[in-house]
C-alpha positions in Angstrom: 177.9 71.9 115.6 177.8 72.7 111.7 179.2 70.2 109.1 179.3 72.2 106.0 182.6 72.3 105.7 183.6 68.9 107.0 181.1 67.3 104.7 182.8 69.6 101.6 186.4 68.4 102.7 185.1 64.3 102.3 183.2 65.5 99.0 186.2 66.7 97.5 188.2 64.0 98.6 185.3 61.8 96.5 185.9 63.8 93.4 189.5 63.2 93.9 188.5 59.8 92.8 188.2 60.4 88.9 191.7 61.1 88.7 192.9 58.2 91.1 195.6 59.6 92.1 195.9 59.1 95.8 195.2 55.7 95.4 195.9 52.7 92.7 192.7 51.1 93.0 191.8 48.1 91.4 190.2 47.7 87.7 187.4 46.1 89.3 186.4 48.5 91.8 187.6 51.7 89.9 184.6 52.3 87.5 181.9 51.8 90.2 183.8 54.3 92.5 184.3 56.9 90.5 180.1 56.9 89.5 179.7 56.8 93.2 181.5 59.7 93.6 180.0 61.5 91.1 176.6 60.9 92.5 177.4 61.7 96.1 178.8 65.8 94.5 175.4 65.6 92.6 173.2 64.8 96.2 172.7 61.2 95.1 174.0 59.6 98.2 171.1 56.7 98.0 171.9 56.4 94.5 175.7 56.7 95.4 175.2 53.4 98.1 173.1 51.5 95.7 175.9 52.1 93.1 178.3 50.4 95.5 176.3 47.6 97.0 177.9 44.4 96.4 181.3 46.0 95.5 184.0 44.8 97.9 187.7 45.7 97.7 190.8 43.4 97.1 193.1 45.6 99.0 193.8 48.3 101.9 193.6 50.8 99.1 190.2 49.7 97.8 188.9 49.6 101.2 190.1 52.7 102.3 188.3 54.7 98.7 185.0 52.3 99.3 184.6 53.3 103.3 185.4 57.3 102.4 182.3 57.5 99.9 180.3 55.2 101.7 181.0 57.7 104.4 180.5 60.7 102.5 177.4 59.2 101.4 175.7 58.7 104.5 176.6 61.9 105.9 175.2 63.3 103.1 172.0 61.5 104.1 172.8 62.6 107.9 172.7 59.2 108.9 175.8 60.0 111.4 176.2 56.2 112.7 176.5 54.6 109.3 179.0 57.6 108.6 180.9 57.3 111.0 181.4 53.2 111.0 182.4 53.8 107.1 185.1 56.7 108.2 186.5 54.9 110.8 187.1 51.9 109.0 189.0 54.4 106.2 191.2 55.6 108.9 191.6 51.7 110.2 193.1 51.0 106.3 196.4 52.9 107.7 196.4 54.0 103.9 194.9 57.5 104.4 197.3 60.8 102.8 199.7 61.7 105.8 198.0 65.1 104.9 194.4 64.2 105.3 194.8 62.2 108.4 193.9 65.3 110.6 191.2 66.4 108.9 189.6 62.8 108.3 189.7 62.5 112.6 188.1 65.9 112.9 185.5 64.8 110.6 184.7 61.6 112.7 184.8 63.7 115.9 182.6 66.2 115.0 180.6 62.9 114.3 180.5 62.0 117.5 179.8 65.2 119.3 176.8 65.9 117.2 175.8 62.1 118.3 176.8 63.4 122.3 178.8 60.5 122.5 181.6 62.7 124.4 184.3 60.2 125.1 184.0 58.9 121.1 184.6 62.7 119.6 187.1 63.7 122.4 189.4 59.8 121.5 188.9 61.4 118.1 189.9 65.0 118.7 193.2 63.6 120.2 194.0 61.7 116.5 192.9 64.7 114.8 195.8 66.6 117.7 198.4 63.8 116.9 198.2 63.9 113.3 198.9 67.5 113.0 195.6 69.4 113.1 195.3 72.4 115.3 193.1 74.0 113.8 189.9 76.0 115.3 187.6 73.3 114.3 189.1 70.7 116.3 189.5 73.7 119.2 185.3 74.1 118.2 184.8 70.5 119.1 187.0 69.9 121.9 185.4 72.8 123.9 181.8 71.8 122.7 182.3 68.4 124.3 184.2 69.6 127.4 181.1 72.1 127.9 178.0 69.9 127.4 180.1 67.4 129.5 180.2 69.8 131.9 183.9 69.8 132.6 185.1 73.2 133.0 188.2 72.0 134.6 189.3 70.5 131.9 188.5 73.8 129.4 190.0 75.7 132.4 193.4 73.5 131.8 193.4 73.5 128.3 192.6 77.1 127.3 194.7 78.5 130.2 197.4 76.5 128.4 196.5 78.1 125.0 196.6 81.9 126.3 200.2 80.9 127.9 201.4 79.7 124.8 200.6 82.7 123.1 201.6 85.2 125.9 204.9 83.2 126.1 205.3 83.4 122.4 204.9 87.0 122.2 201.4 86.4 120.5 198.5 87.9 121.2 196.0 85.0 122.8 192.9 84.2 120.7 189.9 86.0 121.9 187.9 83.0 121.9 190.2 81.3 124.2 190.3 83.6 126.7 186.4 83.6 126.5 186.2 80.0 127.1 189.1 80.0 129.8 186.9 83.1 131.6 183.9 80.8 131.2 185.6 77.9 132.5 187.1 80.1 135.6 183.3 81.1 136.5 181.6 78.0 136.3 185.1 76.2 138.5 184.5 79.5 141.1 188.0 80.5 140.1 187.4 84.2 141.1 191.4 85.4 141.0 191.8 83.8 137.4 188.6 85.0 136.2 189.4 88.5 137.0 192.9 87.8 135.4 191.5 87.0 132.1 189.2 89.8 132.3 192.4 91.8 132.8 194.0 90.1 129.5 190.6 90.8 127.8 190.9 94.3 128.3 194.4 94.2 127.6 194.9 92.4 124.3 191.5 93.7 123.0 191.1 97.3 124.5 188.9 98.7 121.9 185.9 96.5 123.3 185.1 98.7 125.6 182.3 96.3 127.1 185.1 94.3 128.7 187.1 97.3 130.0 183.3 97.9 131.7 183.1 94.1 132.7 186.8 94.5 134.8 186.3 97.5 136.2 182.9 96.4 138.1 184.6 93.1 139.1 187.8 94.7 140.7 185.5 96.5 143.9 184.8 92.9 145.0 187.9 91.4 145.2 188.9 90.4 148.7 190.8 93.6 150.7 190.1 96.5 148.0 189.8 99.6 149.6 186.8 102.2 148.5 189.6 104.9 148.3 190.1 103.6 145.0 186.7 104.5 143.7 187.7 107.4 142.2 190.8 105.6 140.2 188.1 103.1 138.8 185.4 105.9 137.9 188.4 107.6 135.9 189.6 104.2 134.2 185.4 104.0 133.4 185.2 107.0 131.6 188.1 107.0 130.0 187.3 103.4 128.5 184.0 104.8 127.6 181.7 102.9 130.8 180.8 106.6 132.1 177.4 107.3 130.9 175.1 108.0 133.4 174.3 111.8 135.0 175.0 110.1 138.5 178.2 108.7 138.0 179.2 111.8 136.5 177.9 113.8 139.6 179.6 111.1 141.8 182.5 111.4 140.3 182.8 115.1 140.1 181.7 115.1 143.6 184.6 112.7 144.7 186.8 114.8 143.1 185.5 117.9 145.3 186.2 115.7 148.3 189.9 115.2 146.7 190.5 118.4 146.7 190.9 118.4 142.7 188.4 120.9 141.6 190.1 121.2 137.9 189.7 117.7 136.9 186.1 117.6 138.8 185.3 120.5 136.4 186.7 118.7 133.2 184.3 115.7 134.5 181.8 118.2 134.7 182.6 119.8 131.4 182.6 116.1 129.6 178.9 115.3 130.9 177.5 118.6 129.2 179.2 118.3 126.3 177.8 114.1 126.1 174.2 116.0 127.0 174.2 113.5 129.9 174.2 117.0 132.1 171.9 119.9 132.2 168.9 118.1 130.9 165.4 116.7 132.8 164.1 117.0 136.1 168.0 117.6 137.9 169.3 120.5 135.6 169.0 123.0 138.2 170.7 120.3 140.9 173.8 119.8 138.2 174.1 123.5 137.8 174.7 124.2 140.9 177.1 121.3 141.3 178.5 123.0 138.1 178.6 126.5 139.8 180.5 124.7 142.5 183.0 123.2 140.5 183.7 126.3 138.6 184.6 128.7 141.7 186.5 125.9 143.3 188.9 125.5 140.6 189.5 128.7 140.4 189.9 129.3 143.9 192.3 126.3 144.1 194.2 127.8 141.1 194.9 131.1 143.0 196.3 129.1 145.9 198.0 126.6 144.6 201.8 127.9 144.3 201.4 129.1 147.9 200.5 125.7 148.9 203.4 124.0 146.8 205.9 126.5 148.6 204.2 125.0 152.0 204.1 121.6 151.2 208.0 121.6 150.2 209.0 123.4 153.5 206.9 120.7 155.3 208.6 117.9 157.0 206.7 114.4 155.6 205.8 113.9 151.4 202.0 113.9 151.9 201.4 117.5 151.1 203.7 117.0 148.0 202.3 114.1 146.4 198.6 115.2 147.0 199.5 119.1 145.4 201.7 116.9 142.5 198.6 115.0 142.0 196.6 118.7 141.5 199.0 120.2 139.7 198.7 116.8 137.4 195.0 116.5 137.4 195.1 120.6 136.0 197.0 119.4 133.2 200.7 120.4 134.8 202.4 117.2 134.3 205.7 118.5 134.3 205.6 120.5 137.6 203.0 117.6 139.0 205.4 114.7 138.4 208.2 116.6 140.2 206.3 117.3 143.2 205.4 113.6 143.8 209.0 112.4 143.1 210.1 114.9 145.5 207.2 113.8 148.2 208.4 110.5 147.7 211.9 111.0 148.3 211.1 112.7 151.5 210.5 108.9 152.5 207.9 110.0 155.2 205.0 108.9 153.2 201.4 107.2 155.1 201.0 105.4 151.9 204.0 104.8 149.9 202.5 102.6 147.1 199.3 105.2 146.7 202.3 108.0 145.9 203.9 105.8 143.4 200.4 104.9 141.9 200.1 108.9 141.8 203.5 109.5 139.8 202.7 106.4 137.6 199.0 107.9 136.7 200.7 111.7 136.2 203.2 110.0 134.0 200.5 108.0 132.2 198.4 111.3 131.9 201.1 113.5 130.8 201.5 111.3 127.3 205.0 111.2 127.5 207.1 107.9 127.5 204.2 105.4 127.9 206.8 102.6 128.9 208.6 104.6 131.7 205.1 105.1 133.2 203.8 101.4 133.0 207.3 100.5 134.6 206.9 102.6 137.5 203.4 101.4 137.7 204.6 98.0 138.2 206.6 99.2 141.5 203.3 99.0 143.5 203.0 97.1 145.8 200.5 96.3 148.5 197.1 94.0 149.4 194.6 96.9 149.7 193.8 97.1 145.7 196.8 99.5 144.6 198.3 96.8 143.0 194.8 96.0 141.0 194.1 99.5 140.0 197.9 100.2 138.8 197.4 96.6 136.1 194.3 98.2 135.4 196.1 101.6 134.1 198.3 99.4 132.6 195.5 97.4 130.9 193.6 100.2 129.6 196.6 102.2 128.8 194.1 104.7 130.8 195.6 108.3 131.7 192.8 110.7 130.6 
């Protein structure tokens, strides 16, 4: 916990004192306060105390000016007890600006947690709350003491309400919060909200690319996902920059074979030259080969591939449409791609209806045009299996390429 700028906010209340204006304080307490004061913003405070021993008050207002430079004094001295007493019984004087009530709380709680005295700093942070201060210091405190107290339910609670504010407001949730609320989520064994916030991580702050990398690894181990998604994830990794090794470049290129989608395995193949994660050290012969591969594929595929749109059309379920749609998509056809898989889908004959709409969601993602059309047919998807997971994850990365 730092105090720098809680001990600057009491100073300058103290040099407030020469011009006495918040307060009328008495003749015979005036002169002795304002030296007092003028010690403590010189680093006097022993000199500041001594100044004042002796000196009582004849009123609330007196009381309330002695107590805040006593206070100020012996933080100054980072004796935290004595400081503390002196601020609270400033705050007891009910005379304290209607402006500097908050901040005057937050001080004293901040007291308190340095002191670990948890229930103390959080009574505190809920004046500080009451009187109007929202600010991220009192947030700083309130999640300090939550933490070392060890209840994460409560941080869960608190920050989930934050990011729901925010969302509900049509702000953008505070990274911080959503760091603590993850946090919170982990330590509570909240797996489903943990992976939510990654999601919201990723979503509101998609230039970190550490938590794109973060989701991505989490989203295999959820409950009921399918590995025929593996490939969706390995494309959302590199596009979010978490490709980087030759293997997952071969794995994915290699998937892509399996996929029957030679001309995107090729431009995976491509990419890990051009990064000079390919065709260096001990495998450069191995990922030639794989790059040979690739190369005669695609073309061969290319040849074919009217022939086996003609086929697929005449052909009595969607299958055959949607998976050429997807090629023709993949090769950088969106137009004639996205066609196909509507068409495969209107056929209504489909083994997996909500992988087709995934499908025309990623073309439409991919093809760059109307980035709002596609996230709302991405929301169509359905299911249990992980489709649902990977189509948010498009979303979140904004992920077609």
């Amino acid at each position: 916990m730092k105090t720098n700028r809680l001990l600057a906010a009491l100073l300058l209340a103290a040099g407030l004192l020469q011009l006495q204006a918040a307060h009328a304080v008495s003749a015979a307490v005036a002169k002795p306060l304002k030296e007092a004061s003028d010690l403590v913003r010189a680093g006097k405070a022993k000199e500041a105390l001594a100044k004042l021993n002796g000196v009582t008050g004849s009123g609330p207002d007196d009381n309330y000016m002695l107590a805040r430079i006593r206070g100020a004094a012996y933080q100054r001295m980072g004796d935290n007890g004595a400081a503390a007493q002196q601020l609270e019984a400033a705050f007891a004087t009910g005379k304290v600006p209607s402006g500097e009530a908050g901040q005057l709380a937050e001080t004293i709680a901040g007291i308190y947690a340095q002191q670990h005295n948890n229930a103390k700093a959080m009574q505190w942070v809920e004046k500080a709350k009451a009187d109007g201060d929202n600010s991220a210091g009192v947030r700083q405190i309130q999640d300090y003491v939550q933490g070392s107290s060890g209840d994460y339910g409560q941080i869960a609670r608190d920050n989930a309400a934050k990011v729901q504010a925010a969302v509900s407001g049509g702000r953008r949730p505070e990274e911080d919060d959503l760091l603590r609320l993850a946090d919170a989520y982990r330590h509570t064994g909240n797996k489903v909200g943990d992976l939510q916030v990654k999601e919201q991580l990723v979503t509101y702050y998609p230039t970190n690319k550490q938590y794109a990398g973060i989701y991505l690894s989490d989203l295999p181990g959820k409950p009921g996902f399918s590995s025929r998604f593996s490939l969706d994830l390995l494309r959302l990794r590199l596009a979010s920059g978490n490709l980087t090794s030759a293997d997952d470049y071969l794995e994915m290129a290699q998937l892509l074979l399996q996929a029957q989608l030679p001309a995107e395995a090729k431009m995976v193949v491509d990419k890990g030259y051009a990064a000079g994660v390919l065709g260096t050290g001990a495998q450069a012969a191995r990922q030639q080969r794989l790059r040979d591969l690739v190369n005669k594929t695609a073309a061969d595929n290319a040849a074919t591939l009217a022939k086996r749109a003609a086929d697929a059309k005449a052909g009595k379920t969607g299958d055959d449409l949607v998976a050429i749609g997807a090629e023709y998509a993949s090769m950088g056809k969106y137009d004639e791609g996205i066609e196909l898989i509507q068409q495969g889908i209107a056929k209504d004959s489909l083994k997996r209806p909500e992988d087709a709409k995934l499908r025309l969601g990623v073309a439409m993602l991919q093809s760059g045009k109307g980035k709002a059309a596609a996230v709302k047919q991405l929301r169509t998807v359905q299911g249990t299996d992980g489709a649902v997971d990977v189509a948010r994850a498009y979303i979140a990365l904004g992920a077609g390429q």
